[in-house]
C-alpha positions as CSV (number, residue, x, y, z in Angstrom):
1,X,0.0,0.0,0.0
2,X,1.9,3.6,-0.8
3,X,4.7,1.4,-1.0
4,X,6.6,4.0,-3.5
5,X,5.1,7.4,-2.6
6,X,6.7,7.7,0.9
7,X,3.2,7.2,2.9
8,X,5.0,4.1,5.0
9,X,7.6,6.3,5.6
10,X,8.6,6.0,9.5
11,X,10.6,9.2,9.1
12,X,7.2,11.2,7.6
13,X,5.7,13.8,9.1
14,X,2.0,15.2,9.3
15,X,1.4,18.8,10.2
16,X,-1.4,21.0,10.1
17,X,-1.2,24.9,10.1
18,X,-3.3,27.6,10.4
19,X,-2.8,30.3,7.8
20,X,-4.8,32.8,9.9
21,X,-2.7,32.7,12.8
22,X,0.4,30.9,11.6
23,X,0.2,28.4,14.5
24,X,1.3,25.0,13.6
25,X,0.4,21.3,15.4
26,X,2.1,18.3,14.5
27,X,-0.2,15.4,13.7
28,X,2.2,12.9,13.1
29,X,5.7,12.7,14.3
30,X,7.0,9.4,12.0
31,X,5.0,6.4,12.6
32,X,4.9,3.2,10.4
33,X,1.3,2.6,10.7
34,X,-0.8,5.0,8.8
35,X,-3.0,7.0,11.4
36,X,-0.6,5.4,14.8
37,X,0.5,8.6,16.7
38,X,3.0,6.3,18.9
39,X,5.9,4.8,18.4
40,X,7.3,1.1,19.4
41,X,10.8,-0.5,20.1
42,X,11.6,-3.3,18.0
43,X,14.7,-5.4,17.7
44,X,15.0,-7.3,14.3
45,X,16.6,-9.9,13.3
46,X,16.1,-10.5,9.5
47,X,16.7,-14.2,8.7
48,X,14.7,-16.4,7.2
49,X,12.3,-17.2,9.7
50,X,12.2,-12.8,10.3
51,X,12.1,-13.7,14.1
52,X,10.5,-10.3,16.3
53,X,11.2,-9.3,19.4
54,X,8.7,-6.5,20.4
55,X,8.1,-4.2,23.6
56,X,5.0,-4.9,24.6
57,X,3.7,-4.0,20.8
58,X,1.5,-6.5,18.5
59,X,0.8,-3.8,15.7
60,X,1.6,-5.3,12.3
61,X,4.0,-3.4,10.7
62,X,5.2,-3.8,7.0
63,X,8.1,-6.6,7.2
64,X,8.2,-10.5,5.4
65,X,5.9,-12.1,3.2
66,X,3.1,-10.6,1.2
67,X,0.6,-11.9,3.4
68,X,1.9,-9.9,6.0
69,X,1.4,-6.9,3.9
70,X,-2.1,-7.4,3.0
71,X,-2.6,-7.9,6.7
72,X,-1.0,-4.5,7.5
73,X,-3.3,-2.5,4.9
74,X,-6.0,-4.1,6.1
75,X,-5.5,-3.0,9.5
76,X,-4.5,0.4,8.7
77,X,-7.7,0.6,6.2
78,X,-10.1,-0.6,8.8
79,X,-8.8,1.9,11.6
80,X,-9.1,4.7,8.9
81,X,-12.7,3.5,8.5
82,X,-13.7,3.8,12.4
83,X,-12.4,6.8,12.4
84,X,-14.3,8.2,9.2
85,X,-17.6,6.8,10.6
86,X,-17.3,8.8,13.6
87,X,-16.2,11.7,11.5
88,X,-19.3,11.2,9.2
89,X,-21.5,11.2,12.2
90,X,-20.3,14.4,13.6
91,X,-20.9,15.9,9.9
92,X,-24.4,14.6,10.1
93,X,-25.6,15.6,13.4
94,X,-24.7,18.7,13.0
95,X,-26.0,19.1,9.1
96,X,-22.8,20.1,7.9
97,X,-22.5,19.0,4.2
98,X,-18.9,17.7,3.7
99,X,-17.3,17.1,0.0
100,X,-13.9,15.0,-0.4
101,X,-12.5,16.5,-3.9
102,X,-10.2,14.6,-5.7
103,X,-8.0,15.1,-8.8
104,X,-4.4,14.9,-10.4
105,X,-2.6,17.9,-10.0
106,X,-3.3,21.1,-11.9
107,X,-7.0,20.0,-12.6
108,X,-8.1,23.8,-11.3
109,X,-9.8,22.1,-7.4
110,X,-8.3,25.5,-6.1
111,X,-10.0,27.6,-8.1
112,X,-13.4,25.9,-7.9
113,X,-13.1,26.6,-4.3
114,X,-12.4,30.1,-4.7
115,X,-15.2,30.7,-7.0
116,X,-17.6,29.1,-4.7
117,X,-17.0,30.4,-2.0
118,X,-17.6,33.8,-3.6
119,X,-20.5,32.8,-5.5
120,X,-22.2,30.7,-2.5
121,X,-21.7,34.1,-0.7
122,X,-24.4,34.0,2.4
123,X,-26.2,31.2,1.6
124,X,-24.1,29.2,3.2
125,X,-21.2,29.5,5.4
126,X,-18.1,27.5,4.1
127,X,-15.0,26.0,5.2
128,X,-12.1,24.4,3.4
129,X,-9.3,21.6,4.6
130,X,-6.2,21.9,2.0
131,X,-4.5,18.4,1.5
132,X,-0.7,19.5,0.0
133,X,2.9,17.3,0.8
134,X,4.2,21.1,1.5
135,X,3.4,25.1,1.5
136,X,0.6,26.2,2.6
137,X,-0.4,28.0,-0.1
138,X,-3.7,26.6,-1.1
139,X,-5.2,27.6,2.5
140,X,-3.7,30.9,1.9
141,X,-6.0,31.4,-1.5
142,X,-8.9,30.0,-0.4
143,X,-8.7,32.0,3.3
144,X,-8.6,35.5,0.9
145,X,-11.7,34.3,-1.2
146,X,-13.7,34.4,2.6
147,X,-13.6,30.9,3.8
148,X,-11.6,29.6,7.2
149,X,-8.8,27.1,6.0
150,X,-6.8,24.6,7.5
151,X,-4.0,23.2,5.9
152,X,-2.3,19.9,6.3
153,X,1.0,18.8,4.9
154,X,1.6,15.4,4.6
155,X,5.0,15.1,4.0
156,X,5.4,12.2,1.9
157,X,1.9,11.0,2.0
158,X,0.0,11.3,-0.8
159,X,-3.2,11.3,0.4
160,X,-5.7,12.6,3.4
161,X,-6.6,10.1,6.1
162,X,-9.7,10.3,8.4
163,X,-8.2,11.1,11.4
164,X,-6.3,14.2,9.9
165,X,-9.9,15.4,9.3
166,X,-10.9,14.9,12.9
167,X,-8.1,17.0,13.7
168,X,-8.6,19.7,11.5
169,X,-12.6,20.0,12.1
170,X,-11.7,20.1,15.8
171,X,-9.9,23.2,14.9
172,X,-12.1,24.6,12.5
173,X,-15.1,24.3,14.7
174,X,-18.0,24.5,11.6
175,X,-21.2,25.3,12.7
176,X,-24.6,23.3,11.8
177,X,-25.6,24.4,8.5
178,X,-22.4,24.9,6.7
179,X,-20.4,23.2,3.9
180,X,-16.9,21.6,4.7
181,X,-14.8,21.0,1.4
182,X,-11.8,19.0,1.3
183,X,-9.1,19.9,-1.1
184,X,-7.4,16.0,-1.3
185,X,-3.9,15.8,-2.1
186,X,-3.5,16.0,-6.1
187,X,-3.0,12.3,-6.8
188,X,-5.5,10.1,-8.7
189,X,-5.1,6.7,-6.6
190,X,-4.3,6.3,-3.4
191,X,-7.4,8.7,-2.1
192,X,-9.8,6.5,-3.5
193,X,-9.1,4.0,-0.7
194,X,-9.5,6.1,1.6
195,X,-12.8,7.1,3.3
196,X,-12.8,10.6,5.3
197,X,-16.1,10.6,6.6
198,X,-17.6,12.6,3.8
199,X,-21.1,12.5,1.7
200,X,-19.3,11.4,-1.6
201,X,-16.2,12.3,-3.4
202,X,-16.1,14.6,-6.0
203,X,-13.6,14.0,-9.1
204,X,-12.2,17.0,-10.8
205,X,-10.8,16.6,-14.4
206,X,-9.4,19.0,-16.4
207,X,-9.7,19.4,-20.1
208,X,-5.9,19.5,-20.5
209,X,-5.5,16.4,-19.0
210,X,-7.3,14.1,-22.3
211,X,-10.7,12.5,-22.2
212,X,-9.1,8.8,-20.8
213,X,-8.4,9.9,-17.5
214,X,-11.3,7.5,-16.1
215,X,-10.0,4.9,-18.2
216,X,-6.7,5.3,-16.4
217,X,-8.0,5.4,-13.1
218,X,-11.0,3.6,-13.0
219,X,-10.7,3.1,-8.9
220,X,-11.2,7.0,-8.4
221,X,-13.9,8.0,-10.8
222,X,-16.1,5.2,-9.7
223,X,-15.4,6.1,-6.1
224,X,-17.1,9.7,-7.2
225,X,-20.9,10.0,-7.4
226,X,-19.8,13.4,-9.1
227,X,-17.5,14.3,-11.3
228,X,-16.8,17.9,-12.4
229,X,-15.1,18.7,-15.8
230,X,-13.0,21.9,-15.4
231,X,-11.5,24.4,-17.6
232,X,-14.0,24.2,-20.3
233,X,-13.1,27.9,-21.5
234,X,-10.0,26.4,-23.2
235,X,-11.3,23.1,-24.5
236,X,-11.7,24.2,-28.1
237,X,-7.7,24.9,-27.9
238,X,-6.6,21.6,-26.1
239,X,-8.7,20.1,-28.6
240,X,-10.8,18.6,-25.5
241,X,-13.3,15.7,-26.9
242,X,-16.1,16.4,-24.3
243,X,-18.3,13.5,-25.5
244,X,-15.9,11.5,-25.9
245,X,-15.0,11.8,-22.0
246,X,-18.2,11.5,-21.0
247,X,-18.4,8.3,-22.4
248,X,-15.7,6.9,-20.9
249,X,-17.3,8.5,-17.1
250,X,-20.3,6.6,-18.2
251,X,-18.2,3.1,-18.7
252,X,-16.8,3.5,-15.9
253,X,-19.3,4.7,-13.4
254,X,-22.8,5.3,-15.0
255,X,-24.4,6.7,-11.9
256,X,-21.9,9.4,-11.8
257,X,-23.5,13.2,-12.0
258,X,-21.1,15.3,-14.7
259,X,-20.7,18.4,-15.2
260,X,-19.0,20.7,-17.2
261,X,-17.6,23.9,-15.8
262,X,-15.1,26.9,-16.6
263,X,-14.2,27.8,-12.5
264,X,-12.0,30.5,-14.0
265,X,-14.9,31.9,-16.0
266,X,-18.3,30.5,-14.4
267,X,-19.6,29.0,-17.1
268,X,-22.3,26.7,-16.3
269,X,-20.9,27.1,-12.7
270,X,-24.7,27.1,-11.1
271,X,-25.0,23.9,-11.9
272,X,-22.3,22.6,-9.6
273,X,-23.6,25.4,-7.1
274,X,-26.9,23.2,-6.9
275,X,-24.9,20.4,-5.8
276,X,-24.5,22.3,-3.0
277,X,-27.5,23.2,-2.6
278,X,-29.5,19.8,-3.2
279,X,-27.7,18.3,-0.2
């Protein structure tokens, strides 16, 4: 799981900062275990048999066969899960609409946040959780368009986890009513495994990416119940087949609600306004 982006990293550290205040609180200080905030002695010795000797510790960690492996993503999954469950509770209880939005980098997420949260004006109070490995310069943007942000590095990671989110709503203290939107990490795979407590994911595709994205990354677009195509003002240059990607949306996930949007310009942007609005 992760095993090339860095998430498993031991040395990788989570922290979340407050672009309003500068403050900064670190979430993780370097654990093996996605979503473990301790740490555990071990002494290894890696022969055949990979005999353990652990300090009062039975956390699987990622060491030996396959199986072993399996058995850790597993276990880190179904944490993540409990925790989104209780996360998605606390969203619902107190009628706050939350949105997980996904996409490769560069797809525009940014700017559809900006532009709603200027175009939802009073409707609707909003509030943003930025997902970035560094800077915190997503918060920063959204924070001058009127909404409170939160922004959380992850390092290496290349996603958003469920208790990262319990964190930063803790410090973002919503109120009932309002509309929480999560700015994932800019990464096409490994957020579709993971479940942040939210309504539904929302996949944001850009016309300069090429209509086969969904082809490409099936796992993610049929994880979204919505999918938002961006940066329609320039798909006549990019020579953007709109139908064409459609139809591959459709093969993938026929359920999935599309639309087509400029956020730089607003073109058809009341449509993804009544998303909003309809839940």
């Amino acid at each position: 799981m992760c095993g090339t982006c860095g998430c498993s990293d031991p040395a990788n550290e989570v922290k979340m900062v407050d672009p309003e205040t500068g403050q900064e609180t670190l979430l993780r200080n370097g654990s093996l275990l996605h979503g473990e905030h301790d740490h555990h002695g071990h002494d290894h010795h890696h022969d055949q048999d990979h005999h353990h000797s652990h300090e009062g510790n039975d956390k699987p960690h990622v060491h030996g066969p396959n199986g072993e492996i399996i058995s850790l993503e597993q276990a880190v999954l179904s944490k993540n899960d409990q925790i989104a469950e209780r996360n998605r509770g606390w969203f619902e209880g107190r009628g706050v609409l939350a949105l997980n939005l996904v996409s490769s980098p560069g797809a525009g997420k940014t700017t559809l946040l900006e532009r709603t949260i200027r175009e939802i004006g009073g409707q609707r109070r909003v509030y943003v959780i930025e997902g970035d490995q560094m800077t915190s310069n997503d918060a920063e943007r959204v924070r001058a368009a009127g909404a409170k942000a939160i922004q959380i590095n992850t390092g290496a990671g290349c996603h958003l986890e469920a208790d990262m989110i319990s964190d930063a709503v803790k410090q973002l203290d919503p109120e009932s009513g309002s509309v929480v939107l999560i700015e994932n990490v800019g990464n096409l795979v490994c957020p579709s495994m993971f479940d942040l407590g939210e309504k539904m994911k929302v996949a944001v595709i850009s016309t300069t990416e090429g209509e086969d994205k969904p082809l490409k990354y099936p796992h993610m677009f049929r994880a979204s119940e919505v999918v938002v195509i961006n940066k329609m003002d320039i798909a006549e240059v990019v020579e953007f087949d709109e139908i064409e990607c459609r139809r591959n949306i459709a093969e993938v996930n026929p359920k999935a609600k599309v639309i087509s949007v400029s956020a730089k310009t607003g073109v058809n942007f009341e449509e993804w306004l009544e998303v909003l609005k309809d839940n």
